[in-house]
N, CA, C and O atoms as a MOPAC input file, in Angstrom:
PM7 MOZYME 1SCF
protein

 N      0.81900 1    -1.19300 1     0.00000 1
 C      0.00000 1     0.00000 1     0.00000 1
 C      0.86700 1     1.26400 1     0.00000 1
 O      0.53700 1     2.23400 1    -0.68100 1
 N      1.94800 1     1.26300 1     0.73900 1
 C      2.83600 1     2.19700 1     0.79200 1
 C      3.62200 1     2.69000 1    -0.51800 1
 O      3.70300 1     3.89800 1    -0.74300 1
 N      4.09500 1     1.91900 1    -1.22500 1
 C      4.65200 1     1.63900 1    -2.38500 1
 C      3.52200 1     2.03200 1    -3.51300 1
 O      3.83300 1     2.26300 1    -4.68200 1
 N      2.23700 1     2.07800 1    -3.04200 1
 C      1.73700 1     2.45400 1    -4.19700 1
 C      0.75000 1     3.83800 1    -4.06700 1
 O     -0.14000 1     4.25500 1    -4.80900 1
 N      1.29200 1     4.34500 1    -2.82900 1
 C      1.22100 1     5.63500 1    -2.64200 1
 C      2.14200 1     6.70500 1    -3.17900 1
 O      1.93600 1     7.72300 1    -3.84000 1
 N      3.26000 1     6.12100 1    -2.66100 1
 C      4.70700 1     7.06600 1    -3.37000 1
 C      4.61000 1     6.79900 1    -4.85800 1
 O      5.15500 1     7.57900 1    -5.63900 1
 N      4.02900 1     5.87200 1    -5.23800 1
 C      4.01500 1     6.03000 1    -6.73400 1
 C      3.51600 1     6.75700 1    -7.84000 1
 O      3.78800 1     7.02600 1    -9.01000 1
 N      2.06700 1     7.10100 1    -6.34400 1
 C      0.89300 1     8.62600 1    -7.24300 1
 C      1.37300 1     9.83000 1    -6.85000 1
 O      0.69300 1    10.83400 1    -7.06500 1
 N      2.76900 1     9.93200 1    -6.13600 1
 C      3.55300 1    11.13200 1    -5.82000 1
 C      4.33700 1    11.41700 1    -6.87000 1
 O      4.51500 1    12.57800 1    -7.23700 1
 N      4.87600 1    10.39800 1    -7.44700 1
 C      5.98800 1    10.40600 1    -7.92000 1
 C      7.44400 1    10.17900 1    -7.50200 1
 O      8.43200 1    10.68900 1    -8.03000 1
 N      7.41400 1     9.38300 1    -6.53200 1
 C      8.04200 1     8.68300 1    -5.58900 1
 C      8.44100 1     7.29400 1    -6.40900 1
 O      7.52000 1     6.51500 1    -6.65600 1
 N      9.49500 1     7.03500 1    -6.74300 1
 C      9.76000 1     5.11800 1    -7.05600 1
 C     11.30000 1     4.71400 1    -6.99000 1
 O     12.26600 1     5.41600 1    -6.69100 1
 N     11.25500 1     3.71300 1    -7.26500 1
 C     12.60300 1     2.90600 1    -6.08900 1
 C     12.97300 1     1.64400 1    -6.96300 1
 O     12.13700 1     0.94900 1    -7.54000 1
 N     14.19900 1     1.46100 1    -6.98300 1
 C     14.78900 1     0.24400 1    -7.67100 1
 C     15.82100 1    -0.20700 1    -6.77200 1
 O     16.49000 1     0.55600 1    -6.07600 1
 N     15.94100 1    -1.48800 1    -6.79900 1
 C     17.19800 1    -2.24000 1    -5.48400 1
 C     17.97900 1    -2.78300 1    -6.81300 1
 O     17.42000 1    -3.24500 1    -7.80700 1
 N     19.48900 1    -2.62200 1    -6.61200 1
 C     20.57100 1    -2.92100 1    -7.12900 1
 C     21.52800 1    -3.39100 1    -6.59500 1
 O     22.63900 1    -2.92800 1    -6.33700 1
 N     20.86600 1    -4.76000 1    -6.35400 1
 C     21.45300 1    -5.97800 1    -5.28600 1
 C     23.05900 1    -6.43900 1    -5.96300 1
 O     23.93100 1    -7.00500 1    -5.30300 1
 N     23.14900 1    -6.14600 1    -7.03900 1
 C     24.31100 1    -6.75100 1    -7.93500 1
 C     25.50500 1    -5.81800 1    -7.53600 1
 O     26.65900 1    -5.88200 1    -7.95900 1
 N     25.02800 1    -5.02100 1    -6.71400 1
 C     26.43000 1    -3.69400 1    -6.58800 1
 C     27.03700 1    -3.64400 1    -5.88700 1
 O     26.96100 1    -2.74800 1    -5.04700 1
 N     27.98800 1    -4.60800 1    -5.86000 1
 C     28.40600 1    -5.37800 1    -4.07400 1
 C     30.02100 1    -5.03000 1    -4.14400 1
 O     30.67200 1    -4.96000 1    -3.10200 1
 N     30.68100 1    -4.79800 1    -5.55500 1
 C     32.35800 1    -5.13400 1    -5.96700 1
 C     32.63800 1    -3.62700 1    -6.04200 1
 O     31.91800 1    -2.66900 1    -6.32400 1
 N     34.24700 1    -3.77100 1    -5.60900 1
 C     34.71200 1    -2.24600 1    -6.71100 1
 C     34.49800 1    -1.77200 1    -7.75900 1
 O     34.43100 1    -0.56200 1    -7.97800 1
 N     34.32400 1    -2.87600 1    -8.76400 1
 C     33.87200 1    -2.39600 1   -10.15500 1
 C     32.52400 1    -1.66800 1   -10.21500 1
 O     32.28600 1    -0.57900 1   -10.73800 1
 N     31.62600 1    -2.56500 1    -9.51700 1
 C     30.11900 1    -2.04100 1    -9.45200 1
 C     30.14500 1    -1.07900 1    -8.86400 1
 O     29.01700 1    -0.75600 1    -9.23700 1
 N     30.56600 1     0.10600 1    -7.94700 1
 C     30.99600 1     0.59800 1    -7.28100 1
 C     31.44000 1     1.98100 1    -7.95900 1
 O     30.98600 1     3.12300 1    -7.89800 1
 N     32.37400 1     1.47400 1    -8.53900 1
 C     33.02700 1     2.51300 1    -9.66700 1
 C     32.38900 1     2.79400 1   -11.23300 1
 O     32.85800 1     3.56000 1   -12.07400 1
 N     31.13200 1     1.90400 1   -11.36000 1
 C     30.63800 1     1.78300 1   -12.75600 1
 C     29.10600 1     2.96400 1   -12.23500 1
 O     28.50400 1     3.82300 1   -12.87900 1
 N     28.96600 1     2.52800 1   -11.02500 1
 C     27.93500 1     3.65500 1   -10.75600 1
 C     28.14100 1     4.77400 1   -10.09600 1
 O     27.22300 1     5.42700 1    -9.60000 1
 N     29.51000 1     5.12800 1   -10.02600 1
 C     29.82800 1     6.14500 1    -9.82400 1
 C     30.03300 1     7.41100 1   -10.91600 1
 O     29.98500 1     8.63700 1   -10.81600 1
 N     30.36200 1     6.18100 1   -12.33800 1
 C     30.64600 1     6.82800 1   -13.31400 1
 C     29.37100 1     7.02100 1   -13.88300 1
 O     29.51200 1     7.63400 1   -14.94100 1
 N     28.04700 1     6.73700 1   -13.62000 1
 C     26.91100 1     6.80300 1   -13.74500 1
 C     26.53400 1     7.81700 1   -13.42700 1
 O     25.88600 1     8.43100 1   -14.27500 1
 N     26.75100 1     8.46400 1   -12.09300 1
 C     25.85600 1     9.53400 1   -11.01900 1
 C     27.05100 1    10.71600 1   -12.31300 1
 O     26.51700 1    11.54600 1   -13.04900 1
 N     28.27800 1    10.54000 1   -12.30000 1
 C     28.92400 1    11.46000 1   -13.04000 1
 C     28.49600 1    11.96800 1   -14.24000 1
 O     28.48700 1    13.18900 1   -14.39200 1
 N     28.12700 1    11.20700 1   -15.14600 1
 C     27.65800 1    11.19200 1   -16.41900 1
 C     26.12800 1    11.92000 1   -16.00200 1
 O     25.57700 1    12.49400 1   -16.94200 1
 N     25.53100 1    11.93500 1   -14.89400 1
 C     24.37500 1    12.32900 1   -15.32400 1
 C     24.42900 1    13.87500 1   -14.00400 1
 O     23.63800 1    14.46000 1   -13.26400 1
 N     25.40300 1    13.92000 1   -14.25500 1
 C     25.92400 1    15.60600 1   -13.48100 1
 C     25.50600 1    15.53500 1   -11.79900 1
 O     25.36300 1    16.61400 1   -11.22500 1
 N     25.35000 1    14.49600 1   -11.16400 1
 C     24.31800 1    14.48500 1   -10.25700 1
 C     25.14600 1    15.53800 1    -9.01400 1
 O     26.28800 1    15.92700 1    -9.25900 1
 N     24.80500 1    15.73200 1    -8.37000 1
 C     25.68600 1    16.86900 1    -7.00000 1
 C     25.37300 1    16.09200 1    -5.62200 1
 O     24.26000 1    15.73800 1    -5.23400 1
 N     26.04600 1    15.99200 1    -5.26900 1
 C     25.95300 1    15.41500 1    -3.98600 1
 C     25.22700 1    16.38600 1    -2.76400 1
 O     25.56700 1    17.56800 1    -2.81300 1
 N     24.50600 1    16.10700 1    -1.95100 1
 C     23.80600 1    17.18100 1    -1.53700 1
 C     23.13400 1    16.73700 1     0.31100 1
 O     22.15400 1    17.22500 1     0.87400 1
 N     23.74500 1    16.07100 1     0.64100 1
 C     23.96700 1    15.82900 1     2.09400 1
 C     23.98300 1    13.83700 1     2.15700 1
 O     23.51300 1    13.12200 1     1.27200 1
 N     24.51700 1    13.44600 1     3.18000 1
 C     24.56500 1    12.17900 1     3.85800 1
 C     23.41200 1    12.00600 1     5.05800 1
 O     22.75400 1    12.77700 1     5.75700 1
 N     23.51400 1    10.83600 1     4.93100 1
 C     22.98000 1    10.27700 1     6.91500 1
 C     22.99100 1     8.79800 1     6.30800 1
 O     23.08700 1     8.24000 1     5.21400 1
 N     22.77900 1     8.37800 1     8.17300 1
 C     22.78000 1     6.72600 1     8.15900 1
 C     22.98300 1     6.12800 1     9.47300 1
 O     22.60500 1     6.96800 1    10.28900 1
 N     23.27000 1     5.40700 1     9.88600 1
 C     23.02200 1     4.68700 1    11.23300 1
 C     24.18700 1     4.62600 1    11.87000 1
 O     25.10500 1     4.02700 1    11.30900 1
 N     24.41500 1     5.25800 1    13.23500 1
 C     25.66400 1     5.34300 1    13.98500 1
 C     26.29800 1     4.35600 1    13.98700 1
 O     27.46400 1     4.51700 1    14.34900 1
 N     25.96900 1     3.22600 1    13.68700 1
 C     27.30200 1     1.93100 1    13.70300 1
 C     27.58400 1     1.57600 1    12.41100 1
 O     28.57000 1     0.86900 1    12.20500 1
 N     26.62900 1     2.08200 1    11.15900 1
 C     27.19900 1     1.84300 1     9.89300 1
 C     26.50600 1     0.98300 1     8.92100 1
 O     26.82700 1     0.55900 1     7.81000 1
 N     25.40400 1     0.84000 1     9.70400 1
 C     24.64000 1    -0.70700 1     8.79500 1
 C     24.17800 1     0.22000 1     8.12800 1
 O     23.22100 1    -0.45300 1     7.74500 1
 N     24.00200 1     1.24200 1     7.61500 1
 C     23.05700 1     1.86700 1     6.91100 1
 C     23.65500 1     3.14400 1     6.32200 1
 O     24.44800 1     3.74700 1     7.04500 1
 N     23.44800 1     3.53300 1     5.37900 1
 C     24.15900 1     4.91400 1     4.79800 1
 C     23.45700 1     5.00300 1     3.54300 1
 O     23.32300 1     4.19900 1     2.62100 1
 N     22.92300 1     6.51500 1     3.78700 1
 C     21.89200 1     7.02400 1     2.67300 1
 C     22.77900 1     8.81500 1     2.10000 1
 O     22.99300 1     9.85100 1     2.72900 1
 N     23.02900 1     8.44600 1     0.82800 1
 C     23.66300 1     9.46200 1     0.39400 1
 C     22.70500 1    10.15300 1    -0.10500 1
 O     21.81200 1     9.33300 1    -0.32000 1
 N     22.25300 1    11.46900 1    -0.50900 1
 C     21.07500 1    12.51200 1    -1.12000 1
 C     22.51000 1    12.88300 1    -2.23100 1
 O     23.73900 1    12.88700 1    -2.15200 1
 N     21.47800 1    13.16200 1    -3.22100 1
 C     21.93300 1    13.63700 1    -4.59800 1
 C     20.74900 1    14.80700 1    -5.32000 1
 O     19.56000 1    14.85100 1    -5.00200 1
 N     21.44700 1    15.73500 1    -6.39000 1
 C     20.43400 1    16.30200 1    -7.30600 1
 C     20.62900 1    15.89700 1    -8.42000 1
 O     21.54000 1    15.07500 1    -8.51400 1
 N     20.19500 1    16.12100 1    -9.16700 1
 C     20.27200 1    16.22100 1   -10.90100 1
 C     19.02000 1    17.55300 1   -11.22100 1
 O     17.80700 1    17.54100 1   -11.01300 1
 N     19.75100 1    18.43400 1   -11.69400 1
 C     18.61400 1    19.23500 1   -11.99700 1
 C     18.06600 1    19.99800 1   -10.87000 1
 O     18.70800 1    20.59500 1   -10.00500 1
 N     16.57300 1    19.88100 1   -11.01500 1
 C     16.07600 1    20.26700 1    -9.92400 1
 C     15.10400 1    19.10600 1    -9.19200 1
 O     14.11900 1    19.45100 1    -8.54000 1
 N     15.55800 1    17.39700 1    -9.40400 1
 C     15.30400 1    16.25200 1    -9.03400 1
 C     16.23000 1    15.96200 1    -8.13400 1
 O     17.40300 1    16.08900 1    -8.48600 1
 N     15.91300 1    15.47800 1    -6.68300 1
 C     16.48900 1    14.85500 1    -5.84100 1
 C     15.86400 1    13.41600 1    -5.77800 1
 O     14.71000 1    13.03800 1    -5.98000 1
 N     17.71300 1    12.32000 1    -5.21400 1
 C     17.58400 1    11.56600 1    -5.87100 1
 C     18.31400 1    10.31000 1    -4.39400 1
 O     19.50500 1    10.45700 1    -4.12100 1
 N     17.78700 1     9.59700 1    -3.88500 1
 C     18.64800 1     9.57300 1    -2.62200 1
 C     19.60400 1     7.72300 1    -3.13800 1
 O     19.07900 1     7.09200 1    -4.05600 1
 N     20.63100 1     7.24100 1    -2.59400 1
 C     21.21400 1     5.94200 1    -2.56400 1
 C     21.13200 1     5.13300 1    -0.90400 1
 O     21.85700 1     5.31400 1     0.07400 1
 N     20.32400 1     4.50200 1    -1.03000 1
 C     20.64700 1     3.82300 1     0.63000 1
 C     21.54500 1     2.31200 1     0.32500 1
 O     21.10900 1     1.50100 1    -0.49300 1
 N     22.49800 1     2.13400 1     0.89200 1
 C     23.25800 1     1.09300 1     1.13800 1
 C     23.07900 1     0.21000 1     2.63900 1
 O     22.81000 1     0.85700 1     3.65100 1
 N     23.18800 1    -0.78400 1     2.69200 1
 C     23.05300 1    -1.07500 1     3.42900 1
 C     23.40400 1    -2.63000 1     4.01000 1
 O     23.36100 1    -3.52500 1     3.16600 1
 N     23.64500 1    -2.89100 1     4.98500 1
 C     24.95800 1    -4.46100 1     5.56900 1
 C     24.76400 1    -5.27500 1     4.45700 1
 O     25.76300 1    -5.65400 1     3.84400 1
 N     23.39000 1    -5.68900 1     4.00200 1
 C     23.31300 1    -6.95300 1     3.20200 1
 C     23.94500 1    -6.41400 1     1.40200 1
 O     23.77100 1    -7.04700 1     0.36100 1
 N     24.56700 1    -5.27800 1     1.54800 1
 C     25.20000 1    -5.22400 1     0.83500 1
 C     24.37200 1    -4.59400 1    -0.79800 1
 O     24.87800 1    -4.24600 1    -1.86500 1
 N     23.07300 1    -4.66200 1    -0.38300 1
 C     22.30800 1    -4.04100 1    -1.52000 1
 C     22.56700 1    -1.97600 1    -1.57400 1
 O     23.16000 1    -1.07200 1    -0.98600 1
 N     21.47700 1    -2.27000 1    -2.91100 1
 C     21.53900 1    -0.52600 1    -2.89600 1
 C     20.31600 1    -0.50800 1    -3.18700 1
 O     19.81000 1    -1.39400 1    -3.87500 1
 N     19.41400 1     0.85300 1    -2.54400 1
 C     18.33400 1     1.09600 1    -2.96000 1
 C     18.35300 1     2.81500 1    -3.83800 1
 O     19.20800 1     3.67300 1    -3.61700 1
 N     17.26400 1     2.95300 1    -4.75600 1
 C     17.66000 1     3.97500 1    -5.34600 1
 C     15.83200 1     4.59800 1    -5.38900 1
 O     14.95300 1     4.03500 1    -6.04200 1
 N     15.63200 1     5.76800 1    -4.58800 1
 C     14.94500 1     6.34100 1    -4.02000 1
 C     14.63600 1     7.57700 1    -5.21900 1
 O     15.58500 1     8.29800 1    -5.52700 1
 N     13.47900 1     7.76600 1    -5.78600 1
 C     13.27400 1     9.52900 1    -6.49500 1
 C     12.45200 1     9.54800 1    -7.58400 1
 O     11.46300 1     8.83500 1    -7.41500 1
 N     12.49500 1    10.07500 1    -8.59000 1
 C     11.79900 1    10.28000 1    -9.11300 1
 C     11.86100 1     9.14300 1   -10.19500 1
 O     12.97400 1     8.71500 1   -10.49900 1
 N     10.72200 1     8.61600 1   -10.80600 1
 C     10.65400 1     7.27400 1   -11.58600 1
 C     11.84800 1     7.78200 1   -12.67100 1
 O     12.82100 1     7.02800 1   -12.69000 1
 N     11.91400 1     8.87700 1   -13.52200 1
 C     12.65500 1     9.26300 1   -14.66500 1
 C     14.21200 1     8.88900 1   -14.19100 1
 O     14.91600 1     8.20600 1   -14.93600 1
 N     14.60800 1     9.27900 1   -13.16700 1
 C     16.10700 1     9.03100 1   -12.09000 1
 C     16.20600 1     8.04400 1   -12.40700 1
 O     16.84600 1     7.63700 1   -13.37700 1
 N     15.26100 1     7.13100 1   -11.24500 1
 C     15.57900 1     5.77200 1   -10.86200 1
 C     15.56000 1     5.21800 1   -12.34900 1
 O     16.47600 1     5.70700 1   -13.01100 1
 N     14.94000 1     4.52600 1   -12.89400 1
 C     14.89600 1     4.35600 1   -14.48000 1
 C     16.10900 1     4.48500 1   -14.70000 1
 O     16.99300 1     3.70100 1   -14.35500 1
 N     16.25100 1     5.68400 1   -15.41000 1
 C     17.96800 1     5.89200 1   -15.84800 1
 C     19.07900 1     5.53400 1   -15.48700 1
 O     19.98500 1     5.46800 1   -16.31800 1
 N     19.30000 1     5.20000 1   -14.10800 1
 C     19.70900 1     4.97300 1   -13.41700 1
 C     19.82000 1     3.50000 1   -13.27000 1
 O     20.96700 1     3.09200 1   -13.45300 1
 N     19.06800 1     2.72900 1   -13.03200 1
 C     18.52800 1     1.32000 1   -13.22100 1
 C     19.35500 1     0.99800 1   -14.49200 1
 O     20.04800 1    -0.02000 1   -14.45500 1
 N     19.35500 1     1.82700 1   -15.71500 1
 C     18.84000 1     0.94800 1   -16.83000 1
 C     20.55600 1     1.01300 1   -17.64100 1
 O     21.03200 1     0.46500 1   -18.63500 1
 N     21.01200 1     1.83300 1   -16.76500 1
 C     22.54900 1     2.06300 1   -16.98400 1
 C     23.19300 1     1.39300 1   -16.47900 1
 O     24.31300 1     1.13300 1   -16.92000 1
 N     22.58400 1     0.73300 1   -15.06600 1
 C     23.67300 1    -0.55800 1   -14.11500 1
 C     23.25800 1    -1.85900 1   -14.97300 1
 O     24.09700 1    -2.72700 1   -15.21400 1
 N     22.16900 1    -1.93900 1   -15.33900 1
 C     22.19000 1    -3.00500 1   -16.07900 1
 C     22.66100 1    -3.29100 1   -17.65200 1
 O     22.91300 1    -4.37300 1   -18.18100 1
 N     22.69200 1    -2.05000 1   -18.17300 1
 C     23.86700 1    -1.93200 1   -19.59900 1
 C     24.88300 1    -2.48000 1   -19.33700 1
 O     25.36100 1    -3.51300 1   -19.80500 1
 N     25.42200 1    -1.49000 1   -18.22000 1
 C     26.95200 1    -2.13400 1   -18.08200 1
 C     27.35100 1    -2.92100 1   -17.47900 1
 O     28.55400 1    -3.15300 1   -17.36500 1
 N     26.16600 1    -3.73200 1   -16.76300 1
 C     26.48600 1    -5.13100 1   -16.09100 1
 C     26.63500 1    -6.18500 1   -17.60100 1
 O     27.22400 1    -7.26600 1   -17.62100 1
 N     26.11500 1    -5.69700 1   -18.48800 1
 C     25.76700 1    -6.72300 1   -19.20500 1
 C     26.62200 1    -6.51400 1   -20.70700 1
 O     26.22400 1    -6.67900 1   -21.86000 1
 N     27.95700 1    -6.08300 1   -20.17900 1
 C     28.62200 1    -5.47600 1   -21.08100 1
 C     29.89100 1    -6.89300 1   -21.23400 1
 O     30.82200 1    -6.80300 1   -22.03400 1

């Protein structure tokens, strides 16, 4: 129900469980680069299981949560996430 609230906001979310290595790491870094993004504050959980970076592009904010099990979640606007999504999986599949 929640999930399909943020969705009539314009709220949507993709998990990018595959992004666990340096490479993956560095391939979506070169991602957020390519798409000009600005880094635009941190937070996350005092012992570390958790770390949520905020980003812009534009005038779209765009957030990354990481977290122990090693996934990534990608938080913002469907057009973001999408792009975003559709670029880790290009170059996974390169």
């Amino acid at each position: 129900m929640i999930g399909y609230i943020k969705s009539r906001i314009g709220l949507h979310h993709a998990t990018l469980a595959e992004v666990v290595g340096k490479a993956d790491r560095e391939r979506l870094a070169t991602i957020l680069r390519e798409l000009q993004a600005v880094p635009s504050g941190t937070t996350g959980a005092p012992a570390g299981e958790l770390d949520v970076r905020y980003y812009t592009v534009g005038s779209e904010g765009f957030r990354i949560c990481a977290s122990d099990d090693l996934s990534l979640k990608l938080w913002g606007s469907k057009r973001i996430v999408s792009e975003i999504s559709k670029r880790m999986t290009e170059r996974n599949n390169e």
